[in-house]
N, C-alpha and C positions, 0 to 999 in steps of 0.2 A: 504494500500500500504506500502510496507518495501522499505526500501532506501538501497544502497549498499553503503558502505562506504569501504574503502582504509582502508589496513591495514599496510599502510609505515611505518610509526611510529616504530611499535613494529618487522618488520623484519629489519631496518636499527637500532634500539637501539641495536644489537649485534654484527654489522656489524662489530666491532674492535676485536672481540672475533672468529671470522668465518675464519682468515685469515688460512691459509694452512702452518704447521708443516715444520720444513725442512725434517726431513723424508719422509713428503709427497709429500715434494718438489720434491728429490731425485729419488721415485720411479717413478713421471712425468718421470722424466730425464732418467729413465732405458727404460720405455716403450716410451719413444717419437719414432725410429725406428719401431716400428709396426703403433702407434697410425698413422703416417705419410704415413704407407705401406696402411693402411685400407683408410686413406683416398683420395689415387693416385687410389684402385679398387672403392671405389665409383663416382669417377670421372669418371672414366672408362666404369662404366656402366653407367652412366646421358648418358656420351655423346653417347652409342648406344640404350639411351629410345627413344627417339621421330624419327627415321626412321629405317626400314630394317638393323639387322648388316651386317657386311660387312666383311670379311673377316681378313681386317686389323683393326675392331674393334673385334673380335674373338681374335687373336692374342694378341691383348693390354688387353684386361679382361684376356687372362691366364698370360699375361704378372703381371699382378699385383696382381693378387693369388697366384702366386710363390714367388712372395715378402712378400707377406704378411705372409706366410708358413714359410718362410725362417726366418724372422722376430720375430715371433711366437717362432722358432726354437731354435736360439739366445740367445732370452730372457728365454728359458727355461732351457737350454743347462748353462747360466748364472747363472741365480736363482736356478737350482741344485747343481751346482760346487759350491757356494758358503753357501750352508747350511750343505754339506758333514763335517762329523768331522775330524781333522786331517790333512785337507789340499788337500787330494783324491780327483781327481777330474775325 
């Protein structure tokens, strides 16, 4: 018989080393609008899993794909203007 033993130790000895960049802080902070869009359309559909949708759950799922498009959009629409050389945007 082999015993399972916990590997705590050795994932918590780096756990001071694991902390998150500010740059990676940052780009959280660029995508939090989407991250937030994605997850108002999974809300969206939880709440038309377990019965029949409904017309006004139809409505709320394109309502929150269009956000999250839009979102999407933004952030990219962003992150090109911003690598363009010269200030071109």
């Amino acid at each position: 018989m082999s015993h399972i033993v916990t590997v705590q130790e050795a994932v918590t000895a780096f756990a001071d080393f694991i902390e998150p960049t500010a740059a990676e802080l940052d780009a959280i902070e660029r995508e939090m609008p989407v991250i937030l869009a994605d997850v108002d359309l999974v809300d969206a559909q939880i709440i038309a899993l377990d019965r029949t949708p409904s017309e006004l759950d139809a409505r709320r799922i394109r309502r929150a794909r269009r956000r999250v498009l839009a979102a999407r959009r933004e952030l990219a629409n962003r992150s090109a203007g911003a690598s363009l050389p010269g200030g071109a945007a």
